[in-house]
TORVO-668389 format. One line per 10 residues: number of its first residue (from 1); their letters; for each residue y, x, z of C-alpha. Coordinates in pm, 1 decimal. Example, Ala and Ser with C-alpha at 12.3 -4.5 7.8 and 13.67 -1.06 7.14 Angstrom:
<nodes>
1 = as = -450.0 1230.0 780.0 ~ -106.0 1367.0 714.0;
</nodes>
This chain:
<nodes>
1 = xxxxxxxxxx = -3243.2 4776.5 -686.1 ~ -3414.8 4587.8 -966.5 ~ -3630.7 4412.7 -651.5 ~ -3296.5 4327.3 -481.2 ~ -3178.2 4160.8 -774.2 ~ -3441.8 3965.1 -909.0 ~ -3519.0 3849.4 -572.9 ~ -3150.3 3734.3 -533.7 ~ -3137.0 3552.6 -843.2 ~ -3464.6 3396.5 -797.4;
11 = xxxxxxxxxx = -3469.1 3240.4 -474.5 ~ -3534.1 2941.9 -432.8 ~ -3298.5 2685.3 -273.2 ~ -3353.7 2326.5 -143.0 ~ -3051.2 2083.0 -244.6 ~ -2922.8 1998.0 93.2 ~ -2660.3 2184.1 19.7 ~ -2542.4 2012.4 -272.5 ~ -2591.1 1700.1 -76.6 ~ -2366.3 1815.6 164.4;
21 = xxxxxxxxxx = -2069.8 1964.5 -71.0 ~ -2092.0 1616.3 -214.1 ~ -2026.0 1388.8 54.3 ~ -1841.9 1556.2 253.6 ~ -1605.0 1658.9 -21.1 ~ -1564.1 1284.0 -122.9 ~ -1498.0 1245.9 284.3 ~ -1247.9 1472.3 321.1 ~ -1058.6 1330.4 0.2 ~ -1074.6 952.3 120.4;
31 = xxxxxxxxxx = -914.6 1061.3 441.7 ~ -657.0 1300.9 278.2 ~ -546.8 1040.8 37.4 ~ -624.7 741.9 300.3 ~ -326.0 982.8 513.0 ~ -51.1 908.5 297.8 ~ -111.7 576.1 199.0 ~ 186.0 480.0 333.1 ~ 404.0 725.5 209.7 ~ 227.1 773.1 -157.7;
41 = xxxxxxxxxx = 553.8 566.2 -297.5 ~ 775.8 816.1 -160.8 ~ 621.8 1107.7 -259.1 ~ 465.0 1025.9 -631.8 ~ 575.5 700.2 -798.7 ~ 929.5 634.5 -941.9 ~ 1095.4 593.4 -677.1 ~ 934.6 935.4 -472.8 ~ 1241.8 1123.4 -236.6 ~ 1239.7 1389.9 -491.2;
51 = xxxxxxxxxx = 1289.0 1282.5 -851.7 ~ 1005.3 1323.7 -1077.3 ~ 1261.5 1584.4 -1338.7 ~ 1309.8 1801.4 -1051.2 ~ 928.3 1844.9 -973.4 ~ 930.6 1932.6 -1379.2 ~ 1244.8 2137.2 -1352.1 ~ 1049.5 2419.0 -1105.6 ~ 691.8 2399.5 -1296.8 ~ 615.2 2269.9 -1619.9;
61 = xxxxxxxxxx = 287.9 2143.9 -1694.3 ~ 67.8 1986.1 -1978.9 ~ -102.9 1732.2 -1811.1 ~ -75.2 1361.4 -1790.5 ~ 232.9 1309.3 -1509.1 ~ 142.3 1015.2 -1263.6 ~ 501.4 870.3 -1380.1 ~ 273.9 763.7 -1710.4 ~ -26.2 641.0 -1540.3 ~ 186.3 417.6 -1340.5;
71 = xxxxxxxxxx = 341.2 287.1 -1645.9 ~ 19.1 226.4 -1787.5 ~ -95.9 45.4 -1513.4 ~ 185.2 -172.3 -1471.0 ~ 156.9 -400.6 -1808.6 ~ -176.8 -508.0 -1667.6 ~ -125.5 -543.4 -1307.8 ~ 120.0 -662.0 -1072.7 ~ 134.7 -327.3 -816.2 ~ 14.6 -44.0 -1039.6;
81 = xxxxxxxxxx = 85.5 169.3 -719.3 ~ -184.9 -21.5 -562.2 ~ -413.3 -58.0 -817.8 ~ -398.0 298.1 -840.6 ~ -440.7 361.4 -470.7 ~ -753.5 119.7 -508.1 ~ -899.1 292.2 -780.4 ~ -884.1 653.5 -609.5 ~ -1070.7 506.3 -252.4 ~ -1321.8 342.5 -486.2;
91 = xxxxxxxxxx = -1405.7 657.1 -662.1 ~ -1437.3 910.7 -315.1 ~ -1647.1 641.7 -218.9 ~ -1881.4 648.8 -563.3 ~ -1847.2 1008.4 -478.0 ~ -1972.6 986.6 -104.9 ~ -2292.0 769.9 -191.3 ~ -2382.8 944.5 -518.0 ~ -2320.8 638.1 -763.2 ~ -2293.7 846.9 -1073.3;
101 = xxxxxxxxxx = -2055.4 1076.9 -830.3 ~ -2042.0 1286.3 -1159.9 ~ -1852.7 1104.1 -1378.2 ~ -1657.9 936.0 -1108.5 ~ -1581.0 1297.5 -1011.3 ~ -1400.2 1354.0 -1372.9 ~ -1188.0 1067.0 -1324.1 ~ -1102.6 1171.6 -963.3 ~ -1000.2 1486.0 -1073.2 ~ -792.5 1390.8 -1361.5;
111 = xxxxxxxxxx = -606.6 1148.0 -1140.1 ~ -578.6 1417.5 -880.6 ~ -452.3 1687.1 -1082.7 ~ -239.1 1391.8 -1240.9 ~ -95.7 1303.7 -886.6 ~ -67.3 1715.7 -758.3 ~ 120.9 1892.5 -1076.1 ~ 346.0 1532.4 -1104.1 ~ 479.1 1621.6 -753.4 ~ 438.3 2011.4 -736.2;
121 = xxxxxxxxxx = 734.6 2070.7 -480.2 ~ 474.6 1900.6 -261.3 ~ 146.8 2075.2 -327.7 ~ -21.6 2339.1 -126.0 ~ -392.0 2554.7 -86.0 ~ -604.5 2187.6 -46.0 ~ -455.7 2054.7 -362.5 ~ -642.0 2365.8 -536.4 ~ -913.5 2362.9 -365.5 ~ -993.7 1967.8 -361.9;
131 = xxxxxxxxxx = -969.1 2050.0 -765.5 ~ -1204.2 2339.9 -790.1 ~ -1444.2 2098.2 -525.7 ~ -1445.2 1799.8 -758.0 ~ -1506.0 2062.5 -1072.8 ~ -1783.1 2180.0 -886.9 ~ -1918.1 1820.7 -823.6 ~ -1932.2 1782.1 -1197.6 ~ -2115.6 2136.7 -1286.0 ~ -2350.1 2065.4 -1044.7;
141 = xxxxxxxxxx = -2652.3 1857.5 -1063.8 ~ -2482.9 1605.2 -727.0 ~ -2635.6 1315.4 -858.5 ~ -3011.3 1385.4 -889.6 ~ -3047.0 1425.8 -452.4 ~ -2998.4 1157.7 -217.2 ~ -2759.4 891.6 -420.0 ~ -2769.1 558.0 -514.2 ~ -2750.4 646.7 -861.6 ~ -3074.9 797.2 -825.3;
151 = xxxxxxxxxx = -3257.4 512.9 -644.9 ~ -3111.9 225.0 -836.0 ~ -2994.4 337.4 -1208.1 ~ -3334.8 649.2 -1206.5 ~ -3374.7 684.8 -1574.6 ~ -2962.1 766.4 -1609.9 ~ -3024.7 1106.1 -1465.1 ~ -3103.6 1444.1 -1623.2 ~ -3372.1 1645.5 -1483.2 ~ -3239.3 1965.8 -1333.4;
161 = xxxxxxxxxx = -3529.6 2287.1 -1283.6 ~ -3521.3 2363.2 -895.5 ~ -3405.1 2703.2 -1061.2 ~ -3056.4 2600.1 -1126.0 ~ -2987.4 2555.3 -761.4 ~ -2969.1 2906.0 -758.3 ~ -2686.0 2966.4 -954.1 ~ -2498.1 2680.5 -840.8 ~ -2572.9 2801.8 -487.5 ~ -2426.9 3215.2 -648.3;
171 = xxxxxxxxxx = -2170.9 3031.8 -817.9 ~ -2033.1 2902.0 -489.0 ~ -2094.5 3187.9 -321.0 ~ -1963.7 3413.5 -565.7 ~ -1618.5 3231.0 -581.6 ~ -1618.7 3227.8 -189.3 ~ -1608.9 3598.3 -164.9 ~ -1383.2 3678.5 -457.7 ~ -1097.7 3441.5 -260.6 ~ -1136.1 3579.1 79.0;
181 = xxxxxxxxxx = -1121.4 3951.5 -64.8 ~ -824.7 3864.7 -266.0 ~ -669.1 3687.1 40.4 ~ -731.7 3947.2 247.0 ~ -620.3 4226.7 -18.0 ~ -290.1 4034.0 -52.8 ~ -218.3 4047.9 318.9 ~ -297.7 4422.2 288.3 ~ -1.2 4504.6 34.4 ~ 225.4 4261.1 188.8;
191 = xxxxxxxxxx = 404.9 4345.9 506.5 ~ 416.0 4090.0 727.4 ~ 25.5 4086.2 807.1 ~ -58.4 4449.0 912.3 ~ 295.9 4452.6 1096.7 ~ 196.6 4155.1 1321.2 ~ 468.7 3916.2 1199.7 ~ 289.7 3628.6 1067.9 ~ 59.1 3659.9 1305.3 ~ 362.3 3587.0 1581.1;
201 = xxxxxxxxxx = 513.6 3317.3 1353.8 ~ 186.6 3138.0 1287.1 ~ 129.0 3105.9 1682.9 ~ 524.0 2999.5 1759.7 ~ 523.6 2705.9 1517.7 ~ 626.8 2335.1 1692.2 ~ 325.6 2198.1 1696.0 ~ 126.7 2467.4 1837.2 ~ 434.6 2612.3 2085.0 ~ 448.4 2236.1 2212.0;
211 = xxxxxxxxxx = 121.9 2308.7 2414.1 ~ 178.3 2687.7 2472.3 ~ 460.7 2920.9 2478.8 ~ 371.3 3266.1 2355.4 ~ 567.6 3597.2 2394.7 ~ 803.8 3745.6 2178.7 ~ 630.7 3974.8 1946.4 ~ 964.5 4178.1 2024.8 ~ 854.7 4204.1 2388.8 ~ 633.0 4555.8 2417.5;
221 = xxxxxxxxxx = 401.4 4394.4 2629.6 ~ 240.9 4201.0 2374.8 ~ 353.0 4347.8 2033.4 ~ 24.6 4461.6 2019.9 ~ -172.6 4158.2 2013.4 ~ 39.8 4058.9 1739.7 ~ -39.7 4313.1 1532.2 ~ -429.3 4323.7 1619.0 ~ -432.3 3963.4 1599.9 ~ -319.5 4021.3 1212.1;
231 = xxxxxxxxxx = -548.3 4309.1 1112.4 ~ -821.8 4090.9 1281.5 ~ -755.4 3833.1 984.3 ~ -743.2 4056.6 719.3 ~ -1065.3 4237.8 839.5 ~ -1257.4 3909.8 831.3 ~ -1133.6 3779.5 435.5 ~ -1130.4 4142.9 264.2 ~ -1470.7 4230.3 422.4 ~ -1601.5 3899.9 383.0;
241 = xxxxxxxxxx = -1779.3 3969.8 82.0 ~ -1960.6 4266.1 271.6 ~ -2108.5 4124.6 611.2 ~ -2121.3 3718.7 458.2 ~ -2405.2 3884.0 223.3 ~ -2620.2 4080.4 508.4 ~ -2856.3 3912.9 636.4 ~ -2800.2 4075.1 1010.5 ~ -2423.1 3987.7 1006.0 ~ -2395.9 3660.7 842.4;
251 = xxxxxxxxxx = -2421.3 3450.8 1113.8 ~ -2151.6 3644.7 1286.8 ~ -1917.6 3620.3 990.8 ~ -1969.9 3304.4 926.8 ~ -1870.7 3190.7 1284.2 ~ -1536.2 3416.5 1242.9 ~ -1441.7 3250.5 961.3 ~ -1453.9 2916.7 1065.8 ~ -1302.7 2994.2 1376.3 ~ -982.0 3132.3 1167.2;
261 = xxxxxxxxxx = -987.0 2777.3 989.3 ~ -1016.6 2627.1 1300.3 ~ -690.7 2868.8 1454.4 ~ -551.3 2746.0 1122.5 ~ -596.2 2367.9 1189.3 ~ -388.6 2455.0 1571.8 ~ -115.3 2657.8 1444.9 ~ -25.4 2502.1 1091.2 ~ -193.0 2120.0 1130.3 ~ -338.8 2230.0 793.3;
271 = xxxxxxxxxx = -628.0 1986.0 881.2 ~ -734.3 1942.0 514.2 ~ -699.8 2248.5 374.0 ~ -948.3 2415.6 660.5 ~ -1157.8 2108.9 649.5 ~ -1246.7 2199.3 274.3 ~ -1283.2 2557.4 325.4 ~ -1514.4 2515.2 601.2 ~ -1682.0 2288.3 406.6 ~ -1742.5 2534.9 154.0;
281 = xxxxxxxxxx = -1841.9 2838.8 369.9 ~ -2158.8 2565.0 542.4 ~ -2260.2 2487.7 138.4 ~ -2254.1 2867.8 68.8 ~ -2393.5 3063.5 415.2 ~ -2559.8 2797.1 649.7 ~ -2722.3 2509.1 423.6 ~ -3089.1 2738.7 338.9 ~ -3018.9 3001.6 562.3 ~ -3014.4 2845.9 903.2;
291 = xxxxxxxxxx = -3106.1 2461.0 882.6 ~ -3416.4 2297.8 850.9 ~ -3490.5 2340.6 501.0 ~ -3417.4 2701.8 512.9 ~ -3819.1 2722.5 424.8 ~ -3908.5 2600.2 52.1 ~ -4145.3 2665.2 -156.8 ~ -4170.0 2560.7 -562.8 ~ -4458.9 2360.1 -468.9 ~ -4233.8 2135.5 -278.2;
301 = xxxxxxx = -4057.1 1849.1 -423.8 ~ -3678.9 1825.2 -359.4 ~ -3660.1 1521.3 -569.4 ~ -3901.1 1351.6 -327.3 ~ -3733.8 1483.4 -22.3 ~ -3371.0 1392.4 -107.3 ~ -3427.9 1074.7 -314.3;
</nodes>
C-alpha cells in the first residue's frame, strides 16, 4: 500500500498536458465568447432583455457586476461594449500562445466571473467550469512549456521542479472524479434518472428529434431502453472514479465518457460545456498515459522539449 502510494505521488509527468489544458482552454473560450458577439448587448450590458436588478433579484453576489465595468470603460472610450469585447479576444489569445497566459488568465477570469454572476438567469455548467479552467491556468505552472512568454520575455518565469507536475496532474484528476461521482450520486437519489425519464426527454428535444423521431418512453416496446439508457449514465459518472484509475479499464472509461459528452453535444447543443469537459478528461487520463510522451524519465528535459 505504502508502494502504491509513493509510486502514485511520485510519478513523473511530461507537461504536454498542461500545454494542452492551456490552449485549448483559451480556444474553447475565444469561440464561446466569439458566439455571442452579436448578442453580448442583449444579454449583459445596460440595455440586456432582462434587466440587470432582476438577474440581482434571484442571486446576490459580491463581485464586481459588468454594469460597473462598462461604466468604467465608458469615460475613456467611445464603445466600452467593444472595448470590452476587444479586451476579452485579446486575452484567450495571450492565453492560447502562452504570453504570460498566467496573469492574463486572472484578468480573464475576473471579467468572466464579472460577465457570468452579472447575468445569472443566463448561466449554466460551462460558465463553472470555464472558471475553475482559467483558476487552474493560474495554479499551474502554463507558462514555463511551449509559450511565447518563455521564448521571448525567459528570465520573467519561475522555475517549476518536474515534481510539481504531479500534483497538478492529481489535482486535476482528483477534481475530475469527485464531480462525476457526485453527478452520478445525484442522479441516483433523484428520480428521473434510474426511472428512464430524462433519459427519454434528453433524446426528444427539437434539435435532436429534428433528425430522428424516437418512441414514446410510454410505449412498452421501448420503455426499457429508456431506463437502461439512464442507469448506463449513472454507471459511467458514479463509477468513474473506480475504472478511470485502473490501469486495465481506463481506456475503456475514458472512451465512455467522452462519448456521453459527445451524446450531450446531439441532444442538448451543449457544444461548450462538453467541449471543456472533454477537454479535461484528455489533460487528466490520455496526455502521459497513451501519447507519445507517455515515457519520461527525470533525466529528460521538459523545458527543452516544450520551449
Amino acid at each position: 500500500m505504502k508502494k502504491s502510494l509513493s509510486s502514485y505521488f511520485n510519478k513523473t509527468f511530461t507537461p504536454s498536458f498542461i500545454v494542452f489544458l492551456r490552449i485549448s482552454v483559451g480556444f474553447v473560450l475565444l469561440v464561446h465568447f466569439i458566439s455571442i458577439w452579436k448578442d453580448f448587448e442583449l444579454l449583459y450590458s445596460n440595455q440586456s432583455i432582462i434587466p440587470v436588478e432582476i438577474h440581482g433579484a434571484v442571486y446576490e453576489y459580491n463581485i464586481i457586476p459588468y454594469s460597473q465595468i462598462e461604466n468604467f470603460l465608458s469615460a475613456y472610450f467611445q464603445n466600452p461594449n467593444l472595448t470590452f469585447k476587444y479586451i476579452y479576444i485579446t486575452l484567450c489569445i495571450f492565453i492560447i500562445t502562452g504570453f504570460f497566459s498566467r496573469i492574463s488568465a486572472i484578468i480573464l477570469l475576473v471579467l468572466q466571473v464579472s460577465l457570468v454572476k452579472s447575468a445569472t438567469l443566463f448561466m449554466y455548467g460551462v460558465d463553472f467550469f470555464a472558471s475553475m479552467s482559467l483558476f487552474y491556468i493560474i495554479l499551474f505552472p502554463t507558462n514555463r512549456y511551449f509559450s511565447l512568454q518563455k521564448r521571448f520575455f525567459p528570465k520573467t518565469i519561475t522555475n517549476f521542479p518536474i515534481q510539481s507536475l504531479n500534483i497538478c496532474k492529481r489535482i486535476l484528476q482528483l477534481h475530475l472524479c469527485v464531480a462525476y461521482f457526485f453527478s452520478g450520486l445525484d442522479k441516483v437519489i433523484g428520480f428521473n434518472w434510474w426511472s428512464g425519464e430524462a433519459m427519454w426527454k434528453s433524446l426528444n428535444l427539437p434539435n435532436f428529434t429534428r433528425f430522428i423521431n424516437l418512441p414514446s418512453i410510454f410505449d412498452e416496446k421501448y420503455s426499457l431502453l429508456y431506463l437502461i439508457g439512464g442507469w448506463v449514465i449513472i454507471c459511467i459518472e458514479i463509477f468513474y472514479p473506480i475504472f478511470i484509475n485502473i490501469n486495465k479499464t481506463r481506456k475503456l472509461w475514458l472512451t465512455l465518457t467522452i462519448l456521453m459528452h459527445i451524446g450531450i453535444i446531439v441532444s442538448f447543443n451543449l457544444f461548450f460545456f462538453s467541449s471543456i469537459m472533454i477537454i479535461w478528461n484528455l489533460t487528466s487520463y490520455y496526455f502521459n498515459y497513451y501519447e507519445k510522451d507517455k515515457i519520461f524519465t527525470e533525466s529528460s528535459s521538459a523545458a527543452n522539449v516544450y520551449n
